[in-house]
C-alpha positions in Angstrom: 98.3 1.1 66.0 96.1 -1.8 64.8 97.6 -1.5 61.7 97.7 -5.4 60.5 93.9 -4.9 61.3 91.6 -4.6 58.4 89.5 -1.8 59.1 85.7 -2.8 60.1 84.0 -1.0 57.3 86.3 -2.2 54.7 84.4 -5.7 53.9 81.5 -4.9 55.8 78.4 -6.7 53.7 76.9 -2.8 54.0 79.6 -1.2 52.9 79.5 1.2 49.6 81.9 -1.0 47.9 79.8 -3.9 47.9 76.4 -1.8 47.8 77.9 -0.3 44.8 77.7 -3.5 42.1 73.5 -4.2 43.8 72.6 -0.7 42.7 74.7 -1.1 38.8 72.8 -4.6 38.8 70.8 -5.5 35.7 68.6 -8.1 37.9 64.6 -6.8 37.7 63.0 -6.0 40.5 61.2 -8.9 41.8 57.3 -8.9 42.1 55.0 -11.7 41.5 53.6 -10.4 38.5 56.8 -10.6 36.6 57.4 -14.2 38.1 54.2 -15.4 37.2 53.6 -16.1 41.2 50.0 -14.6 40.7 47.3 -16.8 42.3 45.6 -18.6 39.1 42.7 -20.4 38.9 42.5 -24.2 37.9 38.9 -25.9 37.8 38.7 -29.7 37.4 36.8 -30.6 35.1 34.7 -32.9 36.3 31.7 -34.6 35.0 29.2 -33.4 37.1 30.4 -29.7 35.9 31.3 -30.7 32.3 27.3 -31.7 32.2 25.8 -28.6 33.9 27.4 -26.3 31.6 26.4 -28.0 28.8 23.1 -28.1 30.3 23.6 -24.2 31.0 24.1 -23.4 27.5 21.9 -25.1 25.8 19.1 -23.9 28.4 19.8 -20.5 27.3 20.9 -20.8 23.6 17.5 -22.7 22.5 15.2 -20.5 23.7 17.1 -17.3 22.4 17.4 -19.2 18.9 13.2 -19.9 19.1 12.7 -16.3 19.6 14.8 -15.3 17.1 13.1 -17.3 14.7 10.1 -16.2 15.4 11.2 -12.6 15.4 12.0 -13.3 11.2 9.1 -15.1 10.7 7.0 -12.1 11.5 8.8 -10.1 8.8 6.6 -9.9 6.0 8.5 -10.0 2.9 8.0 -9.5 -0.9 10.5 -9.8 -3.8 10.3 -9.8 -7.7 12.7 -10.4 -9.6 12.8 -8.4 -13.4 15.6 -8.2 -15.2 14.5 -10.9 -17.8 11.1 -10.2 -18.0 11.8 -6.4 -18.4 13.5 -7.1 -21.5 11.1 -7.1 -25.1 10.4 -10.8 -26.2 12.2 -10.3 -29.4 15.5 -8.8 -27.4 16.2 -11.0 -25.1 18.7 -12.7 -27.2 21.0 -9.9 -27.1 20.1 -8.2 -23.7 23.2 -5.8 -23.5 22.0 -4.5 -27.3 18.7 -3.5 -25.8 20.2 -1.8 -22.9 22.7 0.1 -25.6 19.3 1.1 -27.5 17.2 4.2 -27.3 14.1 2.4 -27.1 11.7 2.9 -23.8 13.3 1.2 -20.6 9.1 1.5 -19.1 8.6 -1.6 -17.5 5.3 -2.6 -15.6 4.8 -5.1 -12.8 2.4 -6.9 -10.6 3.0 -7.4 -6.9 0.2 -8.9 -4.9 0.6 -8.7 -0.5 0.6 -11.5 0.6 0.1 -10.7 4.5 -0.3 -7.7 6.0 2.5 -4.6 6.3 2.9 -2.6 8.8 4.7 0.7 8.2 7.6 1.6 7.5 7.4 -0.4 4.5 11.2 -0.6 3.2 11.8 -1.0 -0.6 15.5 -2.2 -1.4 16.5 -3.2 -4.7 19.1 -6.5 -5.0 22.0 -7.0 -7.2 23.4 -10.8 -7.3 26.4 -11.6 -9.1 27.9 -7.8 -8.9 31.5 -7.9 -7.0 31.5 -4.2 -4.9 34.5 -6.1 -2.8 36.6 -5.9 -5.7 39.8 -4.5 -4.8 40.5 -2.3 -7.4 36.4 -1.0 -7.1 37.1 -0.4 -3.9 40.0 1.8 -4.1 38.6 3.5 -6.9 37.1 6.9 -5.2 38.6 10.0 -3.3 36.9 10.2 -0.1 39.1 13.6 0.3 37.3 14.9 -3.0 34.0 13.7 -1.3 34.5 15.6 2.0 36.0 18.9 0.9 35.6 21.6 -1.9 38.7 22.3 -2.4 40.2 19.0 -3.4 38.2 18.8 -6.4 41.3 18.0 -7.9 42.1 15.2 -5.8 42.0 12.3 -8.2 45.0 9.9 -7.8 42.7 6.8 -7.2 40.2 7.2 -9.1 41.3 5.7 -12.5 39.8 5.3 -15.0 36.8 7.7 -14.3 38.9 10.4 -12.9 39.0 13.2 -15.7 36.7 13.8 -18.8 38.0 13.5 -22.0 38.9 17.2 -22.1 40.9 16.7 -18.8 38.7 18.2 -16.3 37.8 16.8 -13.1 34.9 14.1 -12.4 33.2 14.9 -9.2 32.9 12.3 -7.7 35.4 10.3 -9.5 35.8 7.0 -9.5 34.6 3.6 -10.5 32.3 3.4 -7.8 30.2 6.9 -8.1 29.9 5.8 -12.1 28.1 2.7 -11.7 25.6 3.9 -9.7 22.3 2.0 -9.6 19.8 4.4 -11.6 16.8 1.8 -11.7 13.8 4.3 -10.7 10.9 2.5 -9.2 6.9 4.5 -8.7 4.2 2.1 -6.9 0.6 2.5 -6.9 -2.5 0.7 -5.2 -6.1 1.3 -7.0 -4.7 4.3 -8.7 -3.5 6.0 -6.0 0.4 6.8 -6.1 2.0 4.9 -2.9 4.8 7.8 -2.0 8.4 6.7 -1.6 10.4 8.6 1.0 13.9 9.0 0.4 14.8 10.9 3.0 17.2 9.1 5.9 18.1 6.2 4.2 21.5 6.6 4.4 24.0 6.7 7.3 23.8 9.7 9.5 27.6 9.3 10.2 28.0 9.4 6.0 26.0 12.1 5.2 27.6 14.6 7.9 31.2 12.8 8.0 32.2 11.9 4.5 30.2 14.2 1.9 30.4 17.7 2.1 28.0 20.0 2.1 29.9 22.1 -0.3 30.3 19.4 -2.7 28.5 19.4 -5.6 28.8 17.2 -8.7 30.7 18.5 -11.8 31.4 16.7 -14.7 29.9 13.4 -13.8 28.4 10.9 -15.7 27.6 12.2 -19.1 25.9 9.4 -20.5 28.7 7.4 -22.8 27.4 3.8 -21.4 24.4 2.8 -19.6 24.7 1.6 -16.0 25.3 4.5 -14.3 22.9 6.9 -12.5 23.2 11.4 -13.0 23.6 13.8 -10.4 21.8 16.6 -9.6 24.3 19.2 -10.2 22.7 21.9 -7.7 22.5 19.3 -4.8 25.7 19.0 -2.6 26.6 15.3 -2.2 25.7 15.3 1.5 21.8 15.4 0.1 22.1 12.9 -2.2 21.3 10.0 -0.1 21.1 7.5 -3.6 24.8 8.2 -3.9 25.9 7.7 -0.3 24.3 4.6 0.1 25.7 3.0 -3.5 29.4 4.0 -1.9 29.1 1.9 1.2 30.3 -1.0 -0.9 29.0 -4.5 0.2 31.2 -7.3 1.3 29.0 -10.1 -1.0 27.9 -10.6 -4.4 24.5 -10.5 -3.4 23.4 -7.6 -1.3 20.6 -5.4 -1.1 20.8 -1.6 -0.5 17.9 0.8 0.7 15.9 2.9 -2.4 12.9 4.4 0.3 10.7 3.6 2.8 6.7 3.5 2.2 4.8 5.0 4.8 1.4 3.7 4.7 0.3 0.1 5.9 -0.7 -2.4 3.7 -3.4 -5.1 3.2 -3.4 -8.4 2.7 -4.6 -9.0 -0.7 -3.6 -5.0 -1.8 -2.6 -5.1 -5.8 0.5 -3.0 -5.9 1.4 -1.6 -9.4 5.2 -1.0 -10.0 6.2 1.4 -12.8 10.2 0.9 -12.9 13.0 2.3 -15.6 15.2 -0.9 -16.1 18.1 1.1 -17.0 21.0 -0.6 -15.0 22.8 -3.2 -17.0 23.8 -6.0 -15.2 23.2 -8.4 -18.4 27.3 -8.2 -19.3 28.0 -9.8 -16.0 24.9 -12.3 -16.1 23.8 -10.4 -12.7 20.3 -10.7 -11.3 17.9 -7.7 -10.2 15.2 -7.9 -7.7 12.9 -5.5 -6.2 12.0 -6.0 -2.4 9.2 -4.9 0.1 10.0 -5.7 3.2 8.8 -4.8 7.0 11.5 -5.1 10.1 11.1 -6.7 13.3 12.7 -6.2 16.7 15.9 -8.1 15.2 16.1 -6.1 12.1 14.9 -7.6 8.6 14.3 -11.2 7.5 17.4 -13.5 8.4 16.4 -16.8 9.6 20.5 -17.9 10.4 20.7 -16.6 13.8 17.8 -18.1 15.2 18.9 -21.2 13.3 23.2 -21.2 15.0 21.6 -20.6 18.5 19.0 -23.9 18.1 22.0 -25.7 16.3 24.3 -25.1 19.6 22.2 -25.2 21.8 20.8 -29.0 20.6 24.1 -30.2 20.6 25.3 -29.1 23.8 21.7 -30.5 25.0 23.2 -33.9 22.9 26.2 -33.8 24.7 24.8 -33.5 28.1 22.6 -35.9 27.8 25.6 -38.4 26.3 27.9 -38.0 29.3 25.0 -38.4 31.8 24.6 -41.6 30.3 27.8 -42.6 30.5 28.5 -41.4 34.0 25.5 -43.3 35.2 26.0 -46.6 33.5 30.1 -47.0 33.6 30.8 -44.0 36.3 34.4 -43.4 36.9 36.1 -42.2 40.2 38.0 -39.2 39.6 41.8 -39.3 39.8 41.9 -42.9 40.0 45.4 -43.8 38.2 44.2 -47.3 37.0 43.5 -45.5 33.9 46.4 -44.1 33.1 48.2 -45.4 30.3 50.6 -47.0 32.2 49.0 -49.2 34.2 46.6 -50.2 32.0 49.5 -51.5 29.2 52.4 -52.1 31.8 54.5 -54.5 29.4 54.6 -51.5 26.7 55.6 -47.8 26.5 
């Protein structure tokens, strides 16, 4: 009965058959994240805004740039540079001779203070014209030799200063280890020795992250060229704070690295006598050494370029402002209105 009658679930829109190719479908789900229907916001620019923020930034980018600059001009510092006049009158035509020679390195200077110091006094020594971003300086160290005893042995990148002629290994290998600074510098005002503390100088991450405390130097440095500083062989690297701080390589030629802090204030007018060893040759790469006495502000040491960006942005934004106020006062310009599109304004050309 009824059979000529297609059944009513057969081609029913609900039916499984027709169900059956949604469910297998490939389509995404729909949501208006993946159809970019999110709401989105779409300022218009116009001038009365384009001015205020201009305004805005240079209201608060000039005064932070004035107090940084202040902030640097209240760091007192002192430099002397030495590397020429540490050298003998008669042997400064072959520098790198000298250096090669046994003759006495002593080398005594005058640094008067200018303004008064407050303590902590920081004394940094500056090389110019020395590449630590090399990359094959870089690369040439073992931080696994550096971090644990037992990979004394671990010397794959540290070429050429990896073994001793004998074929043991350096610890710490590498290029960067072996030209360590070795300058030694002893101050003094009216005959009293100013002391030098070297503790803390470096990185508290370096000194309990990357040198072990069971590390101690073997083999290193044993005195075939000048230009690199020795190792206390009973001191595990993680106490040798001159070391960690030479191997946090520095990005510029010219950089400065922390030797110790001075603890004591000092006068303005206060002689200080320096006693250094001028045993780092830097005269085969025409490199430049300076000795630095420097306080710290709030901001950190004596760097006049921030103060000097925020003032430079600031002023122009305060340039621009002021521009397209004048503008929108003397020729002012109703927004949206389409006799300045290009089209009407040239309607013979396209």
């Amino acid at each position: 009965m009824n059979s000529g009658t297609p059944s009513s679930s057969a081609g029913a829109p609900g039916s499984a058959e027709s169900a059956a190719p949604r469910r297998n479908s490939k389509r995404p789900k729909y949501s208006r994240f993946t159809q970019q229907e999110l709401p989105a916001c779409k300022p218009i620019l116009t001038p009365k805004w384009v001015i205020s923020a201009f305004l805005l930034v240079s209201v608060v980018f000039i005064p932070i740039g004035v107090v940084s600059l202040f902030a640097s001009r209240d760091v007192v510092e002192i430099i002397d540079r030495y590397e020429t006049e540490c050298i003998p009158l008669d042997s400064r035509n072959n520098k790198t001779g000298f250096m090669w020679s046994n003759a006495d390195k002593t080398c005594n200077r005058i640094i008067t203070v200018t303004k008064h110091m407050k303590q902590p006094i920081y004394v940094y020594y500056q090389l110019d014209n020395f590449y630590q971003n090399h990359r094959r300086y870089v690369k040439s160290r073992s931080d696994q030799q550096l971090r644990n005893p037992g990979n004394e042995r671990d010397i794959s990148t540290c070429s050429p200063e990896d073994t001793t002629p004998e074929g043991l290994p350096i610890v710490p290998c590498g290029l960067i280890a072996w030209s360590m600074f070795n300058d030694t510098y002893s101050l003094s005002r009216n005959n009293q020795q100013l002391g030098i503390n070297k503790r803390g100088i470096s990185w508290q991450s370096d000194r309990d992250r990357k040198f072990g405390k069971g590390v101690f130097p073997k083999n290193f440095q044993n005195g075939t060229a000048p230009g690199g500083a020795k190792l206390n062989e009973s001191i595990p690297l993680s106490e040798q704070e001159d070391l960690i701080v030479w191997m946090r390589t520095a990005a510029l030629p010219t950089f400065r690295k922390l030797y110790g802090k001075i603890e004591v204030d000092l006068q303005a007018g206060d002689v200080i006598n320096v006693t250094l060893q001028n045993n780092y040759n830097t005269y085969n790469f025409n490199g430049k050494k300076k000795l630095v006495l420097s306080t710290t502000s709030w901001l950190g040491g004596k760097n006049d370029f921030m103060g000097i960006a925020y003032l430079t942005v600031g002023g122009l934004c305060f340039c621009l402002a002021m521009g397209f106020m004048l503008i929108y006062l003397i020729k002012p310009r109703q927004l949206g209105d389409p006799s300045y599109l290009s089209w009407n304004r040239n309607p013979g050309g396209h």
